[in-house]
C-alpha angles and dihedrals in degrees: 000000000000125000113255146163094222114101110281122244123241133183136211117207112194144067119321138180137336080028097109104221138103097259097054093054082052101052093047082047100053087036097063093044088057097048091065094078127083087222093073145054097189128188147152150254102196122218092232134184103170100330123128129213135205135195116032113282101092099060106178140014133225120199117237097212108027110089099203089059082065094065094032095050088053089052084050090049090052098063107030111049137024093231141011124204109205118214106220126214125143089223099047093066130068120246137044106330081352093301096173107072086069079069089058095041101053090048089065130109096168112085114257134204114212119219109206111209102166116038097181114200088206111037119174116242091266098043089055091039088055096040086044097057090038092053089043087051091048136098098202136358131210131199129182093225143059092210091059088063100087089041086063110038086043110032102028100029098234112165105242092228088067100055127088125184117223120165124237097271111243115205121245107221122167097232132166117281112266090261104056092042086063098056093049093052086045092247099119115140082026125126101213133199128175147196116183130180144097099303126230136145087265091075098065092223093146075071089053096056097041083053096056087045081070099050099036090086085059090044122036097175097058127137126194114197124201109184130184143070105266118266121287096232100036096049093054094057097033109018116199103333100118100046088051081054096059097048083047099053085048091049085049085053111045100243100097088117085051094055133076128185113179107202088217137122094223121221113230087259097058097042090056088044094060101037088057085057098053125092076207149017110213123201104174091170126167105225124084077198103074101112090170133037119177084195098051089050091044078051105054085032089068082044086241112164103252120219099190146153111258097256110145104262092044084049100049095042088038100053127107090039095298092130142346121273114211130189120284102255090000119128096174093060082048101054086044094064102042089044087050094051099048091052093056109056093179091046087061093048093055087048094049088055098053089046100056086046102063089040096055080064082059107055111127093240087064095043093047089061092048090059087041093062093040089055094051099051100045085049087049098051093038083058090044095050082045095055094043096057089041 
């Protein structure tokens, strides 16, 4: 790597557009805000089955399930960009707990940045083993939450010096006030609360309903929207069947009039859109695991009061009176806090306040400078450790 004046060249491992998955919406998003520096030239080499990609920004392809591409895509790396940042998700790599991009990572020769997506409290053997030798390969490490940090230092062994801190980006779009967005999708005089993302069992939305069910006799006006096209995966072993059981369970309950699910994969556009005009945004999700949620972030980042289950990301972004925490599978818990909230219309106004506040620290734009700065710094210290030696 020589020094040079010219933009350095980065490099995004991960899964990218038309994929259809959180973390490829996350890497296009922090990819354009990077491009708009001068600093970068950013591109990226796309985790691909059978999509296709047009225009050049995705510049190469690893095969998720072909083991060679692993070795083949490092050599690529090698010779083609100064440092690569590797998006990780289990479920993304080949192998067992995504094994094979440890065969990447041990042919480079580039430094390389790891994004932890998923910090697990309980890892099997194999799953520590993998994050572990990931975290031991890499230069730097960067997780989206301060509560992850232990984890990794503990229960991974990840040397603290290598860790940053840099939160999930939330997008910054000029849209209508919540009023008049609720006359244009035909919800004024509704109370609204959402919950958007790719479904599947693992959400706990049946709780959610069940929740709203509770409330409905209080309030009468009241919309629950589920938004979002069900899960990939889960729809090619199960089909449809749990988004049949949801519609079923509002039908049992006598709320199907006050439930909306809209079978669509939003654009950002359309997610902010309809955050801005909900009273709350609703996770009811089952797993105390979760240490990220994209839609939790895109949440907070539109300062919209939060009703959610206690899982780590919803308790580190919540605290200080920024949102409500419920019961895990507790419908019950659930319906008691939206039921609280929209009692106390000031309540919700002070909450709507913290919560703003914390989001306008998570706009792309921030975070982008945060791994612009990273990335300098880890490119710097890699030439000067160069020159040194030479």
């Amino acid at each position: 790597m020589e020094m040079t004046n010219k933009p350095r060249r980065i490099t995004f491992l991960s899964t990218y557009p038309p994929r259809v998955c959180g973390l490829a919406t996350f890497t296009e998003d922090l990819v354009n805000e990077i491009e708009k520096t001068t600093l970068f030239r950013p591109n990226v080499i796309a985790v691909t089955n059978t999509e296709e990609y047009e225009g050049s920004r995705v510049v190469a392809k690893l095969g998720q399930h072909n083991r060679a591409s692993y070795s083949r895509v490092a050599r690529w790396a090698n010779n083609n960009t100064d440092l690569l940042i590797i998006e990780h998700e289990y479920g993304i790599f080949g192998g067992e707990c995504g094994e094979y991009i440890i065969d990447l990572a041990k042919n480079l020769t580039i430094p390389f940045i790891l994004t932890t997506h998923t910090v697990l409290m309980s890892p099997t053997r194999k799953q520590q083993t993998v994050l572990h030798e990931l975290g031991q390969l890499s230069t730097m490490v960067v997780t989206m939450a301060e509560s992850t940090v232990p984890l990794l230092t503990k229960t991974y062994g990840i040397e603290p010096s290598k860790i940053a801190v840099i939160a999930h980006g939330v997008p910054t779009l000029t849209v209508r006030p919540r009023g008049k967005l609720k006359v244009r999708y035909g919800l004024n005089d509704k109370q609204v609360i959402s919950s958007f993302g790719l479904i599947s069992p693992a959400k706990g939305l049946e709780y959610g309903i069940e929740a709203v069910a509770k409330v409905v006799p209080e309030f009468k006006n009241l919309v629950y929207l589920i938004l979002g096209k069900t899960h990939p995966c889960v729809k090619e072993r199960y089909g449809e069947s749990y988004r049949d059981s949801l519609i079923t369970l509002a039908e049992q309950l006598g709320v199907r009039d006050n439930i909306c699910l809209i079978d669509k994969y939003l654009t950002k556009e359309e997610v902010i859109t309809y955050l801005k005009l909900s009273d709350i945004y609703m996770t009811p999700y089952l797993s105390k695991e979760q240490a990220v949620s994209g839609t939790l972030a895109y949440a907070v980042g539109c300062g919209r009061v939060v009703v959610s289950t206690p899982y780590r990301y919803a308790r580190e972004l919540l605290g200080n009176g920024r949102g409500m925490l419920a019961e895990f599978s507790d419908s019950d818990s659930l319906a008691s806090c939206i039921s609280n909230i929209l009692q106390n219309p000031l309540l919700k106004k002070d909450m709507e306040r913290k919560t703003l506040a914390v989001g306008q620290t998570m706009t792309w734009t921030k975070v982008a400078g945060k791994y612009a700065e990273l990335v300098s710094k880890t490119i710097d210290a890699t030439l000067k450790r160069g020159v040194l030696v030479g």
